[in-house]
ZAZALO-96456 format. One record per residue (C-alpha): residue in one letter; y negated, x negated, z. Coordinates in steps of 0.05 Angstrom, whole numbers, padded with zeros to 5 digits, always signed. Each point is the difference from the previous one (the first is absolute). Example, Ala and Ser with C-alpha at 12.3 -4.5 7.8 and 13.67 -1.06 7.14 Angstrom:
// residues 2
a+00090-00246+00156;s-00069-00027-00013;
END
This chain:
// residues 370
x+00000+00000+00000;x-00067-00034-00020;x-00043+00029+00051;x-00044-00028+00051;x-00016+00020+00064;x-00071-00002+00047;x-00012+00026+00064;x-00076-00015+00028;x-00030-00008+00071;x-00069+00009+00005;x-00058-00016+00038;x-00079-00004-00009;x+00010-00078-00012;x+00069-00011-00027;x+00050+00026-00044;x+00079-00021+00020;x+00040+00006-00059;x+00078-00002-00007;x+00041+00007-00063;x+00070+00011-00006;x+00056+00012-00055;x+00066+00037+00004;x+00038-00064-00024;x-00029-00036+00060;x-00002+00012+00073;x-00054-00057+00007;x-00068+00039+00004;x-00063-00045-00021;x-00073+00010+00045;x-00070-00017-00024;x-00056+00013+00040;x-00067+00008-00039;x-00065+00013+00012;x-00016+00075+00005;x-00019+00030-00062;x+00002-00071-00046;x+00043+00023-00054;x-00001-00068-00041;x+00043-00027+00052;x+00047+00056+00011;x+00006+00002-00079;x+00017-00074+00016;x+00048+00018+00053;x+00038+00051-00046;x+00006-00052-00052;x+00030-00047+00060;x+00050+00052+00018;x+00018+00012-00075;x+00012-00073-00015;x+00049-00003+00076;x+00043+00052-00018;x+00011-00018-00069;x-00020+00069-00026;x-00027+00011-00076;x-00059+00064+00001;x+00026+00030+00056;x-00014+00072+00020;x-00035-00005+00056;x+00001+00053+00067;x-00050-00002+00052;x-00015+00026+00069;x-00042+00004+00059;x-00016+00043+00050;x-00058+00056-00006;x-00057-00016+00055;x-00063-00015+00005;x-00008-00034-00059;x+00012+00049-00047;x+00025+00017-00066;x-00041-00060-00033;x+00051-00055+00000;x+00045+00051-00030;x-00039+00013-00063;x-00016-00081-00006;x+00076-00007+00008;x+00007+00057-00061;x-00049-00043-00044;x+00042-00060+00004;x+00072+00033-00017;x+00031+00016+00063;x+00032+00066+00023;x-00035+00003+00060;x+00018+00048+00053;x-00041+00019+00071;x+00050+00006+00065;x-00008+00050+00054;x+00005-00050+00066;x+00038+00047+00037;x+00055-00007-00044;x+00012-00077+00003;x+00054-00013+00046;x-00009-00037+00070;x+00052-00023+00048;x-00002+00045+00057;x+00001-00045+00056;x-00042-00004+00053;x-00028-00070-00011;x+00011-00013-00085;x-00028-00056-00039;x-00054+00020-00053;x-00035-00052-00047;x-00025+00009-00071;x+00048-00027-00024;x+00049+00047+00034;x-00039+00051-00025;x+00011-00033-00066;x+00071+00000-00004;x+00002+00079+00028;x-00048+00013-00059;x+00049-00037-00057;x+00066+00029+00026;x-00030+00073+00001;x-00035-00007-00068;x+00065-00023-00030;x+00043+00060+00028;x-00062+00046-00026;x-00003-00034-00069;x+00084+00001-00004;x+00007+00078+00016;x+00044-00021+00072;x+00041+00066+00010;x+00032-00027+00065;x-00026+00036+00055;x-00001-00058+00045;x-00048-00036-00030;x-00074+00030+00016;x-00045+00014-00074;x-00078-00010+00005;x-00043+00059-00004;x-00042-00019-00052;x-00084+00029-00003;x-00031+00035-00057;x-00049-00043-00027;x-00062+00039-00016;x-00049-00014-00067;x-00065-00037+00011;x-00034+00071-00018;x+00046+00037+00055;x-00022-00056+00054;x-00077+00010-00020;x+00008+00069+00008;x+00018+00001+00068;x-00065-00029+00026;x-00047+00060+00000;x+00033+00032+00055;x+00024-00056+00039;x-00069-00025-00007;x-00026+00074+00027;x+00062-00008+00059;x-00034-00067+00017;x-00075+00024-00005;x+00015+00055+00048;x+00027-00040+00055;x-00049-00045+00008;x-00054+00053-00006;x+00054+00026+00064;x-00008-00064+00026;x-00077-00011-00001;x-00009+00073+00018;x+00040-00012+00067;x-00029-00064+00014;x-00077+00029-00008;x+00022+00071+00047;x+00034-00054+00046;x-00059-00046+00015;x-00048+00066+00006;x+00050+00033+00048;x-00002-00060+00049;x-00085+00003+00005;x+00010+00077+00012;x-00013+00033-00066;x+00060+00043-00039;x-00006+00017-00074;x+00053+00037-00032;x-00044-00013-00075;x-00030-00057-00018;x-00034+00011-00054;x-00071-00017-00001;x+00003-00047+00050;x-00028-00053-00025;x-00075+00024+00011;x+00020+00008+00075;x+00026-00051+00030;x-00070-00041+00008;x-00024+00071+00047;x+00070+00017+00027;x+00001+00000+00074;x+00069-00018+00046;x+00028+00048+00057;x-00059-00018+00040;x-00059+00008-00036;x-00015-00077-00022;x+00003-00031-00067;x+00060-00030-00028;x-00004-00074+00000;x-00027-00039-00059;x+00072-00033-00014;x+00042+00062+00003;x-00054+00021-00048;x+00009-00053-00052;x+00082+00016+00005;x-00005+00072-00008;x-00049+00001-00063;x+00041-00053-00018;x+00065+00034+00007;x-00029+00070-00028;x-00024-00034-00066;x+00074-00023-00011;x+00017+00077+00018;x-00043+00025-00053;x+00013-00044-00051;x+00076+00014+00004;x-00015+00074-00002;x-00038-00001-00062;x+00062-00041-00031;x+00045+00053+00026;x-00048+00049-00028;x-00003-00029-00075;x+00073-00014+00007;x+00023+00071+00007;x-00051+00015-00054;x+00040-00044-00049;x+00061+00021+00018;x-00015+00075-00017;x-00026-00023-00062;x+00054-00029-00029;x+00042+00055+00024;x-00028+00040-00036;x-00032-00038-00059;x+00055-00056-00013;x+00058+00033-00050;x+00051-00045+00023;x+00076+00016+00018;x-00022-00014+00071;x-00056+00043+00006;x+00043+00061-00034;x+00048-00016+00058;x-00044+00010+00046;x-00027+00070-00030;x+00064+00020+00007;x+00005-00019+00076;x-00060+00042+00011;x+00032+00064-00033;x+00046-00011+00066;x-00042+00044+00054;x-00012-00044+00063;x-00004-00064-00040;x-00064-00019-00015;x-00031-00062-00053;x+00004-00048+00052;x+00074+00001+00015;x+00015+00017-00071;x-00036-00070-00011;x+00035-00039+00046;x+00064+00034-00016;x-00004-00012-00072;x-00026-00079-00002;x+00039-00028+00062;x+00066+00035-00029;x+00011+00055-00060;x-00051-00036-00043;x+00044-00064-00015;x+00071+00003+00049;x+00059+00029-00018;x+00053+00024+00044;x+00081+00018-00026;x+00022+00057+00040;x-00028+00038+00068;x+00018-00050+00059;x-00028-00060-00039;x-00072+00046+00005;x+00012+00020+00065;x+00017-00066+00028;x-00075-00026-00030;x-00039+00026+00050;x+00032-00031+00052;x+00020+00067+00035;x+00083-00002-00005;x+00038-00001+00069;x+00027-00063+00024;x+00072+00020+00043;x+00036-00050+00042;x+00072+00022+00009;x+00051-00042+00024;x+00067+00026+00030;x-00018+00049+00048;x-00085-00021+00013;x-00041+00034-00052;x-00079+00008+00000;x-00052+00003-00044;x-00052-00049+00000;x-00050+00039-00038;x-00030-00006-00076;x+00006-00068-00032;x-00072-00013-00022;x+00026-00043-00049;x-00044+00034-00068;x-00065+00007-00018;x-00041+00011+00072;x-00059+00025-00026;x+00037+00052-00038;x+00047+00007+00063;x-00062+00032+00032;x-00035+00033-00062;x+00068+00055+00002;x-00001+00004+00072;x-00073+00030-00006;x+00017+00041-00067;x+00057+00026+00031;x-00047+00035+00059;x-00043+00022-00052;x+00065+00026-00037;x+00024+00048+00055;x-00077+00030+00006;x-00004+00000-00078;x+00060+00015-00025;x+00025+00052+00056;x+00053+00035-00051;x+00035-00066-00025;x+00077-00006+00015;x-00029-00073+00034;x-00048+00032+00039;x+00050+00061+00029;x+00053-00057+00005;x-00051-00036+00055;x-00027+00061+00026;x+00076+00022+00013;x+00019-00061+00032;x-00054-00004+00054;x-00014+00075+00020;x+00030-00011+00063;x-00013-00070+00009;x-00053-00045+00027;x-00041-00050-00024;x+00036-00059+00000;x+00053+00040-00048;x-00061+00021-00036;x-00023-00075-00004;x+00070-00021-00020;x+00010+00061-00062;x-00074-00018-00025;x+00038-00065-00020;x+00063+00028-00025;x-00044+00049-00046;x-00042-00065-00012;x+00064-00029-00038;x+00017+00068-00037;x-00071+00014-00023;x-00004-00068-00027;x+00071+00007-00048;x-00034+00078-00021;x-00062-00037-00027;x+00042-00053-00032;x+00034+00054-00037;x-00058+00041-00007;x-00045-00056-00033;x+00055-00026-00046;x+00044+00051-00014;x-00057+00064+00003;x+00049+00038+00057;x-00054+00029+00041;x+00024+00004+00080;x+00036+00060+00013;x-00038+00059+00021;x-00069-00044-00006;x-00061+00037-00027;x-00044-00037-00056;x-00072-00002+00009;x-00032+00047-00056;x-00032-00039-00064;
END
């Protein structure tokens, strides 16, 4: 078999490289300089010549983080077959005290992408859950409203900063806009003038405050233009979420760029298990307990579907999800009511999947009128 394997470590300084062949159980490193691809075209050349391989296919791997789906596409430029590894699903001894190294890491990396690249049916061997790699186009897309997610919590942030410093001279304000022109002739809890410094910080601090909220302002003003200006695929998706009563542009947004807009999923568990919201059991012989959702998707959709689930049981009062939750905590409190919300979290998320790419509409839902 000419092919030619690569499994990369990465850091913000230094790329470990290790190649490997099936012919060979010898498995060359390199480390490089982060991002200098003259000498990792170098070091491919290296391994080429070592292994005695003539224009080998080469397969790639390294595991999705922080540093994103770049390397991937420069990888895709230069030949490879590159594919992005879930960590969770390289192996690890299970000791309590185990050795790990990069180049341990490494060798974990090779073995799995060669059992992934060789179609390994036996089921004692562990295959890598590989990542969908979005488009450069899909990635931009996504900033607008993590952008607005980001915006509003510092504008949180400053907001409770400026209430907190006025709450410990005496004075409560529950808006605060306007006060800018105010703070020079605001008085504390006793009548006297707030000090010069505290001042300076709190026109300081309320500048920052503004300036964010006009960002957040122009932001949501762009983002309902192109919703309903831009006559994309995306923005007809998200129309379509909005026919959906209880879901309004904003969800439909985030819905459609952070998933529907560019991933795919096979059948109903692969959506469900996305958001993150699938039980996790722990059975063995006769102890058995449930140690909650697995948080392992997408968290910021993990939340989005807890919240359009509420709104789904006030909106949507005659859907067979709705009567399902409504049936299951009549007579219950609220931690069962906190634990369904979940559970309905999971299902509402597969009925949207179907809804958006197949055109099922949720059983007994009601479509807003045109």
């Amino acid at each position: 078999m000419n092919k030619l394997y690569l499994s990369l470590e990465l850091s913000s300084k230094k790329w470990k490289l290790g190649w490997s062949c099936l012919e060979s159980r010898r498995m060359k490193t390199t480390d490089i300089d982060s991002g200098d691809w003259a000498a990792f075209d170098a070091s491919k050349e290296a391994a080429i010549s070592t292994f005695n391989l003539t224009d080998p296919r080469i397969i790639s791997c390294y595991e999705a983080g922080r540093d994103g789906f770049w390397i991937h596409r420069g990888l895709e430029t230069r030949g490879l077959v590159n594919l992005v590894i879930d960590s969770a699903s390289i192996e690890v001894d299970r000791r309590k005290r185990h050795a790990k190294t990069d180049s341990i890491d490494l060798k974990s990396m090779n073995t799995l992408l060669k059992r992934h690249d060789n179609d390994a049916d036996d089921f004692t061997f562990r295959i890598p859950q590989v990542a969908q790699v979005p488009t450069r186009k899909d990635e931009d897309d996504r900033q607008l409203h993590r952008q607005l997610e980001a915006s509003k919590k510092r504008r949180t942030s400053l907001s409770n900063t400026i209430k907190a410093l006025l709450v410990g001279q005496g004075v409560k304000l529950d808006i605060l806009s306007g006060l800018g022109k105010s703070i020079d002739t605001m008085l504390n809890g006793n009548g006297k003038p707030l000090g010069q410094v505290l001042k300076a910080r709190l026109k300081a601090d309320y500048a920052q405050y503004e300036l964010v909220d006009q960002q957040i302002n122009q932001l949501h003003k762009l983002q309902e233009k192109q919703t309903k200006e831009a006559a994309t695929t995306k923005m007809a998706m998200v129309k379509q979420f909005t026919n959906l009563r209880g879901i309004g542009t904003k969800s439909a947004w985030i819905l459609v760029m952070e998933v529907f807009g560019w991933r795919s999923f096979q059948y109903r568990r692969q959506a469900g298990s996305y958001t993150g919201l699938t039980p996790t059991p722990r059975a063995s012989g006769d102890l058995s307990r449930e140690q909650g959702i697995s948080k392992a998707g997408n968290a910021r959709i993990r939340w989005l579907m807890v919240e359009l689930s509420w709104l789904w049981v006030r909106w949507q009062p005659q859907s067979k999800l709705s009567k399902w939750f409504k049936e299951r905590t009549e007579h219950s409190g609220k931690r069962m009511r906190r634990l369904s919300i979940v559970a309905l979290a999971r299902k509402l998320f597969i009925a949207l999947w179907r809804y958006i790419t197949q055109g099922v509409v949720p059983q007994g839902a009601t479509l807003t009128p045109a």
